[in-house]
C-alpha positions in Angstrom: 185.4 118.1 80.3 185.3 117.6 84.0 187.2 113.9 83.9 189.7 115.7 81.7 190.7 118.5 83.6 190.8 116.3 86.8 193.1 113.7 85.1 195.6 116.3 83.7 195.2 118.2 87.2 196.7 114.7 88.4 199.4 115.1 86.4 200.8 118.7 86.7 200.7 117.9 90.1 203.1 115.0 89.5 205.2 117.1 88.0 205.4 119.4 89.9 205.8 117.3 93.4 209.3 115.9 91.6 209.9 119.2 91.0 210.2 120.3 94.6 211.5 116.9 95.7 214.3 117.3 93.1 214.9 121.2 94.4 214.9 119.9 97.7 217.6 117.0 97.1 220.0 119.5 95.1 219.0 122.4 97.8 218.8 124.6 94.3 215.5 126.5 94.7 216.0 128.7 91.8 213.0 126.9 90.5 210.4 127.6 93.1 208.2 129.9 90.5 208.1 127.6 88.2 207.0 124.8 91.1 204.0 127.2 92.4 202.6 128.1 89.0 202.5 124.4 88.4 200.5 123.6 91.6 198.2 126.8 91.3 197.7 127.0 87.8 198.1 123.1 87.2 196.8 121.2 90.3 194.8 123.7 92.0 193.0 125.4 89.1 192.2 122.5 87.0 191.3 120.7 89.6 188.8 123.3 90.6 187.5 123.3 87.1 187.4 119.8 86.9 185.0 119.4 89.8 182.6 122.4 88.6 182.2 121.3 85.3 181.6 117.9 87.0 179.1 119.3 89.3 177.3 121.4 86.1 178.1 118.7 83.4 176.5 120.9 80.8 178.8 123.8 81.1 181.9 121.5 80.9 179.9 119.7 77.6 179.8 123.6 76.2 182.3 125.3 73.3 183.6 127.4 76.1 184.6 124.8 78.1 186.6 123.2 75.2 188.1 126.7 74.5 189.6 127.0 77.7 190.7 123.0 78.4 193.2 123.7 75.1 194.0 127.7 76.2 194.7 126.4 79.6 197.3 122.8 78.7 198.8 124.8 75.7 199.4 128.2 77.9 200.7 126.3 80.9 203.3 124.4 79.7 204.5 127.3 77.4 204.7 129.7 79.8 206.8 127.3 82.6 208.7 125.2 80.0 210.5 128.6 78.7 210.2 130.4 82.2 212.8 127.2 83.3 214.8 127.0 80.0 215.2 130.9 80.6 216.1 130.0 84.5 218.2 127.6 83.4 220.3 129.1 80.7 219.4 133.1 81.3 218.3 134.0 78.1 215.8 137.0 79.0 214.6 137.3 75.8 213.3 133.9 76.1 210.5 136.1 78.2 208.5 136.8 75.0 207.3 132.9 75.3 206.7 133.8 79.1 204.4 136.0 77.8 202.2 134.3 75.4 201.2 131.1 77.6 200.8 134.2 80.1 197.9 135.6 77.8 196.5 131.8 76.5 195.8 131.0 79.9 194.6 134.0 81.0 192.4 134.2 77.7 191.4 130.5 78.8 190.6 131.8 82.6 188.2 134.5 81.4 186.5 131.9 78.8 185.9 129.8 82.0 184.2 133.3 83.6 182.1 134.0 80.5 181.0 130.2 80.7 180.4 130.4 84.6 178.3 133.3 83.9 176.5 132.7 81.4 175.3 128.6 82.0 175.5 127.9 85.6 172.5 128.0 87.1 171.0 125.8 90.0 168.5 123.8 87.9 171.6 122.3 86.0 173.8 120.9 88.7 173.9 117.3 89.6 172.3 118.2 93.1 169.5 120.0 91.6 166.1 118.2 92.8 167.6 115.5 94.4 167.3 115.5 98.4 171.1 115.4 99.6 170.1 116.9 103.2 171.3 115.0 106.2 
């Protein structure tokens, strides 16, 4: 699961580059949320995941992990595709959709926790008895 959260870490953060360069061309920065959930949540965050369950391949490898790779790409895009659509046309009660990718990735986010938690432990990180001292 570590490859696949770096690769589509990659890619939110293509996405939302353009998006800034594109605010920045048409000086219209009505779109900076949308912009700094996709960095954090997209680039940042999955990233971050990325390289732990890379570090502890067996808790990327687990149910949990799976779990919150699908919470996390269906609740991101959900929650900033309608947040823009609603920024774009001002439909608030577009905010309901808002809303659920909220809770999927925040459901995903804890499932990452529980896994943390529960299967991280020194013995099963790539480090672990190997001699990486200087």
């Amino acid at each position: 699961m570590g490859v696949r959260f770096l690769k589509i870490a990659a890619v939110y953060f293509l996405i939302a580059v353009c998006l800034g360069l594109v605010m920045g061309i048409i000086h219209n920065f009505s779109f900076t949320s949308v912009h700094a959930h996709l960095n954090l949540l997209g680039w940042v965050s999955m990233a971050i995941f990325g390289l732990i369950y890379c570090v502890f391949p067996k808790v990327g490898e687990t149910k949990l992990a799976k779990a919150h790779f699908w919470l996390h790409n269906i609740g991101l895009p959900l929650m900033q595709g309608v947040l823009f659509v609603q920024l774009v046309t001002g439909n608030q009660a577009l905010v309901v959709g808002t809303i659920i990718g909220s809770l999927l990735v925040v459901l995903g986010v804890v499932l990452f926790v529980i896994n943390v938690l529960a299967h991280i432990k020194t013995s099963n990180s790539i480090f672990a008895n190997k001699d990486i001292s200087m």
